[in-house]
C-alpha positions, 0 to 999 in steps of 0.5 A, spaced: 031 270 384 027 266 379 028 259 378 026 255 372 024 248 373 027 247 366 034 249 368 035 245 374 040 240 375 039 233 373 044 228 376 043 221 372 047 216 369 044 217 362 048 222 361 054 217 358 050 217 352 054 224 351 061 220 351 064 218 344 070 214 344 074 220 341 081 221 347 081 228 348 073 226 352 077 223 356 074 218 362 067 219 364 067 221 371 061 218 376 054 221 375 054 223 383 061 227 381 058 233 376 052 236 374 048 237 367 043 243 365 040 240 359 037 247 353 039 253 357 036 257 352 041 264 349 037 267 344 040 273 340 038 277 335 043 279 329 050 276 328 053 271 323 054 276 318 047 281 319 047 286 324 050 286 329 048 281 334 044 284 340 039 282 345 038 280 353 044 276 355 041 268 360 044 269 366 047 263 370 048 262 378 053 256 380 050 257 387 043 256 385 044 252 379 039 255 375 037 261 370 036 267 374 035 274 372 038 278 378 043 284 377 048 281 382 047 274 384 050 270 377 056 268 375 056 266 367 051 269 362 050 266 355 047 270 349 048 266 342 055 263 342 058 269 346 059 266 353 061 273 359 063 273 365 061 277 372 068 280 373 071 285 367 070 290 364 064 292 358 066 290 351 062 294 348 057 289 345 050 292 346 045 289 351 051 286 356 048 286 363 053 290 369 059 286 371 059 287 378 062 281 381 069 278 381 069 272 377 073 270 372 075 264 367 080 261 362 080 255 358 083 248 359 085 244 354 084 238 358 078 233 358 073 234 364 075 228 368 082 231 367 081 238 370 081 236 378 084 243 380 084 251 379 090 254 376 088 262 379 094 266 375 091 263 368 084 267 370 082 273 366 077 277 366 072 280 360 075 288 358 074 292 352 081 291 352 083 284 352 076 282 349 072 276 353 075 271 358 071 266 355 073 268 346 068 267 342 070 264 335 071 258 331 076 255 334 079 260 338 074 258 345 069 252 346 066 250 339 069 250 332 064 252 326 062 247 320 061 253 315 056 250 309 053 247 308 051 245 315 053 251 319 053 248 325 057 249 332 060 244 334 063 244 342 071 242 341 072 236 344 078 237 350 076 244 352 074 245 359 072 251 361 074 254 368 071 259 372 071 263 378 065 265 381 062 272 382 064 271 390 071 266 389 067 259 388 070 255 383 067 251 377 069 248 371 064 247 364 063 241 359 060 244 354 056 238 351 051 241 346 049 247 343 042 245 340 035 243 343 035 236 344 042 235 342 039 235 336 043 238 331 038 237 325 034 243 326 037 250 325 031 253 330 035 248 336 040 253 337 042 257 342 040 251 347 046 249 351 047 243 354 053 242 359 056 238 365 059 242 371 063 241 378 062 246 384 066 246 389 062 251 394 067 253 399 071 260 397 077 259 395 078 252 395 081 250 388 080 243 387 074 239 384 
């Protein structure tokens, strides 16, 4: 498995930076509690009105907290806003990798720090039928749509998203970011994420 040095995981306490006084971020938890991938690159080709979007999803493994391109040892894959889940069923859109896991994953309306267990009946998994675990959309899943003339994506703040990995491990998501740097500015940043995350590391354990 290819590990990438950008990827890896920073724990530090400058990562406050990220918390605004908004309620619904809750109370920051300590630095040694959590982990941070900074500009996770999720390129894609086409969407937002051209054709339709295409291209090579990034995969992401809890377990190793790194980028890996492995068929079977990921967990999350990222392309553009459109976060999949290794578990499910293919949706139809074009280029997306096999799923032969077991994860799964819901979204809860929850600050981070808040979220300190699992809710197993709340998962769901990616299907034709039933669309993305993970929706994608302004407002439906992780982030809103500013629309002109900013067409920015902004991570709604409060929505923690909660996963169970390809092998029954769990974690939980703080989207923080989906520009390079953080900085918004620049129309070419995009499709860089930058998220917190917990790993619990034992099978079946439910809590953080």
């Amino acid at each position: 498995m290819k590990s990438y040095n950008t990827y890896k995981t920073l724990i530090f306490l400058s990562v406050f930076v990220f918390t605004s006084c908004n309620d619904d971020e809750g109370s920051p938890l300590p630095a040694d509690q959590y982990s941070q991938i900074t500009n996770l690159h999720a390129p894609m080709t086409g969407g937002q009105g051209q054709e339709p979007s295409s291209g090579s999803y990034t995969k992401f493994d809890f377990a190793t907290a790194s980028v890996t391109t492995s068929d079977t040892q990921w967990d999350i894959a990222f392309r553009g806003t459109t976060i999949i889940v290794n578990g499910g069923t293919s949706t139809g859109d074009a280029d997306e990798p096999e799923r032969n896991g077991n994860a799964a994953a819901y979204i809860k309306s929850l600050p981070f720090s808040e979220v300190t267990s699992v809710v197993v009946s709340d998962f769901t998994q990616d299907s034709l039928e039933e669309g993305l675990a993970i929706p994608t959309g302004s407002g439906n899943g992780w982030y809103s749509y500013t629309g002109p003339p900013e067409h920015l994506i902004l991570p709604i703040p409060g929505k923690t998203l909660v996963i169970r990995t390809h092998d029954f491990k769990y974690a939980k998501v703080e989207i923080l970011s989906y520009y390079k740097d953080l900085d918004e500015s620049v129309a070419e940043n995009a499709r860089h994420y930058t998220f917190n995350y917990s790993y619990n590391a034992n099978e079946n354990e439910t809590t953080f």
